[in-house]
N, CA, C and O atoms as a DFTB+ gen file, in Angstrom:
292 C
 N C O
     1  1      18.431      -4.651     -10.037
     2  2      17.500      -5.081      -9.016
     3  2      17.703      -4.200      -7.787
     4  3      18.802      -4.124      -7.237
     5  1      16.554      -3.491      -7.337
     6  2      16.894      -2.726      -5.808
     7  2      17.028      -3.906      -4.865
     8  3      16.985      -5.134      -4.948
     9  1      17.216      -2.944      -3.891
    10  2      17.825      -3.804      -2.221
    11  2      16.647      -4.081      -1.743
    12  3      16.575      -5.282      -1.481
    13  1      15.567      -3.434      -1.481
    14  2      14.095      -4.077      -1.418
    15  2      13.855      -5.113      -2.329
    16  3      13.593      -6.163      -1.741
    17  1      13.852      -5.158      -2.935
    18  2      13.808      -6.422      -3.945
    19  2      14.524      -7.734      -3.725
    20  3      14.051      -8.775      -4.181
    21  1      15.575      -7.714      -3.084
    22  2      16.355      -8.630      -3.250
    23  2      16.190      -8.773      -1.464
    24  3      16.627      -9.879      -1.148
    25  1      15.894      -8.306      -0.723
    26  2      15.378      -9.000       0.479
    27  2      14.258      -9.267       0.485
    28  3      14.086     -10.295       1.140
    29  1      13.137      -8.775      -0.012
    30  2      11.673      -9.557      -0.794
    31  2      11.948     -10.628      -0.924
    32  3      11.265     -11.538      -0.454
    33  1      12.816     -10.773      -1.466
    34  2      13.488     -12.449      -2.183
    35  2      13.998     -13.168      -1.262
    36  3      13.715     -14.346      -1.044
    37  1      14.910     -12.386      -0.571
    38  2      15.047     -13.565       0.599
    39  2      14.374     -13.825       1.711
    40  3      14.712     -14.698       2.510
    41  1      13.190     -12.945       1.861
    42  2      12.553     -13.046       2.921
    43  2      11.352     -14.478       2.024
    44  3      11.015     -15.599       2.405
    45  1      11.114     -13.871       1.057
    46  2       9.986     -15.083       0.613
    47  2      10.782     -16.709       0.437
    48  3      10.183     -17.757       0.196
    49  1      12.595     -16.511       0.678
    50  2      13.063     -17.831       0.070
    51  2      13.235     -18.393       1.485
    52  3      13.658     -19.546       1.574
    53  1      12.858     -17.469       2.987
    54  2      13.274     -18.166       3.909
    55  2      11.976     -18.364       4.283
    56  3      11.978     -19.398       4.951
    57  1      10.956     -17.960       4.214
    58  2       9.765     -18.157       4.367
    59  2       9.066     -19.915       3.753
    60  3       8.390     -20.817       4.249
    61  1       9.764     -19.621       2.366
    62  2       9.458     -20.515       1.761
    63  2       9.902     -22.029       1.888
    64  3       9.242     -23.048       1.686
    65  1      11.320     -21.859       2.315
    66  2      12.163     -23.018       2.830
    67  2      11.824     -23.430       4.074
    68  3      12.153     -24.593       4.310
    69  1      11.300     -22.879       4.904
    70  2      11.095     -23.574       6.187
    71  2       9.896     -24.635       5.991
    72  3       9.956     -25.779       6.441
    73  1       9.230     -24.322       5.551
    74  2       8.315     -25.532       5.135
    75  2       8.978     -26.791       4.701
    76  3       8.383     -27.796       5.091
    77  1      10.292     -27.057       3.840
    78  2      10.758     -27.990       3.521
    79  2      10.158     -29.122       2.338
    80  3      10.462     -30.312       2.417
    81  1       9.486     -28.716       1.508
    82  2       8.546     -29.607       0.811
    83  2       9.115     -29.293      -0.540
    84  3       9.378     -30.245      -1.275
    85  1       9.385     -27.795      -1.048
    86  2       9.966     -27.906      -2.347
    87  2      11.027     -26.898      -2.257
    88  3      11.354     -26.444      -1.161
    89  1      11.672     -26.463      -3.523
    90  2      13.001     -25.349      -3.386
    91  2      12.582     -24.108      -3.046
    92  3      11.414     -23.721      -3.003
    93  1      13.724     -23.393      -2.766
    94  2      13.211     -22.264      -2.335
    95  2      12.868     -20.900      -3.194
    96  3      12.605     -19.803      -2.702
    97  1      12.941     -21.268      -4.758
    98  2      12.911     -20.316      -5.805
    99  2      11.416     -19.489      -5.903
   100  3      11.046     -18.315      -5.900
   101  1      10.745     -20.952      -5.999
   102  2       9.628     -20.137      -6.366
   103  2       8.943     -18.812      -5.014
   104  3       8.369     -17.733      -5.154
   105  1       9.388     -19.619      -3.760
   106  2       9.133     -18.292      -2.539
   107  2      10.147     -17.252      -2.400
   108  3       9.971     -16.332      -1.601
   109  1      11.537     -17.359      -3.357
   110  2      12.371     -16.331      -3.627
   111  2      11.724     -15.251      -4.858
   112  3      12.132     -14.103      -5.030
   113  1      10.536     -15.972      -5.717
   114  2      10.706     -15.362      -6.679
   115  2       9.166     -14.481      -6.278
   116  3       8.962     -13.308      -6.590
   117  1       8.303     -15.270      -5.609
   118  2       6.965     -14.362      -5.059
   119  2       6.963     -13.097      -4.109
   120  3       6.062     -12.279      -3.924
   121  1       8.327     -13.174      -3.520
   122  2       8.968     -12.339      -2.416
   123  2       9.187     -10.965      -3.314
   124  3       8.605      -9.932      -2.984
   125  1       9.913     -11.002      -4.276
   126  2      10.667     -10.338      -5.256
   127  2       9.199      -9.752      -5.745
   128  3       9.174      -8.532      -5.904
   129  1       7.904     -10.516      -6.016
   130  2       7.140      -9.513      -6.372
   131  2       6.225      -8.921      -6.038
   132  3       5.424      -8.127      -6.532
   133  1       6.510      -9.637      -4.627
   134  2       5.463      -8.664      -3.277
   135  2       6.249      -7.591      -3.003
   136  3       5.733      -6.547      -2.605
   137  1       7.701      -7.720      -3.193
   138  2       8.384      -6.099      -2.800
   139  2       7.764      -5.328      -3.791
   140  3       6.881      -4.566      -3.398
   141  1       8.052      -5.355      -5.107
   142  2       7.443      -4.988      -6.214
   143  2       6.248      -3.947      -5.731
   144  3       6.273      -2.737      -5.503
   145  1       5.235      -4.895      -5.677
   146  2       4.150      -4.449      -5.744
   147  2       4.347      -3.588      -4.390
   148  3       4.435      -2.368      -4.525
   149  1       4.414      -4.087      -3.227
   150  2       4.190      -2.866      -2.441
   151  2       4.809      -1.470      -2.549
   152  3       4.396      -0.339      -2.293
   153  1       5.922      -1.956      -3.010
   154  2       6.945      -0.568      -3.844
   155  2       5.812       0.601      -4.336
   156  3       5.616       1.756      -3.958
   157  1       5.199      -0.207      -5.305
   158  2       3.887       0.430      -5.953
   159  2       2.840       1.135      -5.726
   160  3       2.395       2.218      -6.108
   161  1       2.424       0.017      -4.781
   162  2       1.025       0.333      -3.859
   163  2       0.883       1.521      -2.928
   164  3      -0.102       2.257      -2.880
   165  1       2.030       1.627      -2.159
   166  2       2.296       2.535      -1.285
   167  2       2.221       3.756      -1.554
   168  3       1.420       4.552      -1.064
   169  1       3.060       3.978      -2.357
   170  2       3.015       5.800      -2.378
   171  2       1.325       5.868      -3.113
   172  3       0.736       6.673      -2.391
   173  1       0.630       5.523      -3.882
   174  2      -0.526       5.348      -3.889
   175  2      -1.730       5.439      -2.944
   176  3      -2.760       6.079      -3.155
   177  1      -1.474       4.790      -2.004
   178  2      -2.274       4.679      -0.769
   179  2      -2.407       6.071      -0.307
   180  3      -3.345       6.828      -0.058
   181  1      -0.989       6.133      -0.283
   182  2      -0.103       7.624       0.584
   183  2      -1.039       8.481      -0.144
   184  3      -2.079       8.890       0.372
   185  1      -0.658       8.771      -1.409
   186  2      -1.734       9.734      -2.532
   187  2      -3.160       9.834      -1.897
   188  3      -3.547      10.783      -1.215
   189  1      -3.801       8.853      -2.179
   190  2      -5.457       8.728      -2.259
   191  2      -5.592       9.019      -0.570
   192  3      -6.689       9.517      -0.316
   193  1      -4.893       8.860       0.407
   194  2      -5.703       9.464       1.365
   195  2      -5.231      10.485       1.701
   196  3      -5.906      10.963       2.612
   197  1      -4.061      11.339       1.331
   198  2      -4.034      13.001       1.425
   199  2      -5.000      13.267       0.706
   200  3      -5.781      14.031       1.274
   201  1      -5.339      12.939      -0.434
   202  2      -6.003      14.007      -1.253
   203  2      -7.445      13.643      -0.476
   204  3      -8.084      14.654      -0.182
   205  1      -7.998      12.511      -0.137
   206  2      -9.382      12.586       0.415
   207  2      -9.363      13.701       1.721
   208  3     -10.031      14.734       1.777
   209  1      -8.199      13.083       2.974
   210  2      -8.044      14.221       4.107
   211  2      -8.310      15.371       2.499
   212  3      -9.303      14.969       1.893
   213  1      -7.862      16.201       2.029
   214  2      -7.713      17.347       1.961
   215  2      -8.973      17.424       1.834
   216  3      -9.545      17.937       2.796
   217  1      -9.687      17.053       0.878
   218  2     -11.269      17.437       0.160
   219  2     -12.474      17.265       1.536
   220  3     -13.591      17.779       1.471
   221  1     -12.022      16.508       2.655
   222  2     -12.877      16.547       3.702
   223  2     -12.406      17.700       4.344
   224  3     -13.287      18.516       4.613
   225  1     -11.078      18.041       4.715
   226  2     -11.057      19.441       5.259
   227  2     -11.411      20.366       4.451
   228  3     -11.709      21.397       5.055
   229  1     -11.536      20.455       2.962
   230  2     -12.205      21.669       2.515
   231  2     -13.457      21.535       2.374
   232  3     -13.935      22.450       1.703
   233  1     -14.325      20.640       2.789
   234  2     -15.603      20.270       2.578
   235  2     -16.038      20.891       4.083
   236  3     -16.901      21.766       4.145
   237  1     -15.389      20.383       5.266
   238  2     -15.997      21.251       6.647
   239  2     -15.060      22.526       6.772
   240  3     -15.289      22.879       7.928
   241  1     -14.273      23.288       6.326
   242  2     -13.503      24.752       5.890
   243  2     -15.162      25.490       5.485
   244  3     -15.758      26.397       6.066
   245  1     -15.562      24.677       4.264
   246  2     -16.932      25.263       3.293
   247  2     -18.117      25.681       4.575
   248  3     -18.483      26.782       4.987
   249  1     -18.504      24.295       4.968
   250  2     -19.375      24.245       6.184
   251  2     -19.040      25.605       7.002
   252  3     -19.783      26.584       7.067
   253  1     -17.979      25.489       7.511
   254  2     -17.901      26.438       8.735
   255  2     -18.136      27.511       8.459
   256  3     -18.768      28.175       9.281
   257  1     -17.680      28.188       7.054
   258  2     -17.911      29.324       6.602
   259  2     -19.209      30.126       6.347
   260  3     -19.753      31.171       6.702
   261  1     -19.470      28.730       5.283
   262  2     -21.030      29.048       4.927
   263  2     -21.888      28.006       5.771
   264  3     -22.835      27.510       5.162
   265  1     -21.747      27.723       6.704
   266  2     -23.208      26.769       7.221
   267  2     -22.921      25.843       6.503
   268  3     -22.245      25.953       5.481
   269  1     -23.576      24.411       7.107
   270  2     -23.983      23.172       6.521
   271  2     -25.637      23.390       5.507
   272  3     -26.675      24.019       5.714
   273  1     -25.167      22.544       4.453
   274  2     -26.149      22.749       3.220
   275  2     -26.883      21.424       4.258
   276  3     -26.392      20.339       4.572
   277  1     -27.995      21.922       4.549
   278  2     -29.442      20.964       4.942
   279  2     -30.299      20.604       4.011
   280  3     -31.180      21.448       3.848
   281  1     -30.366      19.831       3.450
   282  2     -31.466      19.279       2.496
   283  2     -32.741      18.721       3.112
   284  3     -32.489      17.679       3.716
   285  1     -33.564      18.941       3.144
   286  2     -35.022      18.123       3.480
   287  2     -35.352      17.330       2.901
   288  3     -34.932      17.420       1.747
   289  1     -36.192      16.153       3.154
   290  2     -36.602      15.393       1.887
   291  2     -38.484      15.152       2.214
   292  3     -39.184      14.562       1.390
């Protein structure tokens, strides 16, 4: 288990316990897979918007070079 993971867990078991209504497992165990997932998500995010920045800077790079393509309709 990583160290993100296991404070996921305790952040969802203290989260979860302050309410006081049931144990604190199941908000230990949702914690554990929100670290998870953001673990995941992230460098993802990170991905998909370099690569968009890039394709918009080579899209006005194109422009500047050659002019903007004007279409009429």
């Amino acid at each position: 288990m990583d160290f993100s993971t296991m404070v996921g867990a305790a952040i969802g078991a203290a989260i979860d316990g302050s309410s006081g209504d049931d144990s604190n497992v199941d908000g230990a165990i949702e914690g554990a897979v929100a670290a998870t997932v953001i673990r995941a998500v992230i460098p993802l995010a990170v991905t998909f918007a370099t690569g968009w920045l890039v394709l918009r800077g080579i899209g006005k790079l194109k422009d500047a070079a050659f002019g903007a393509n004007k279409t009429e309709v």
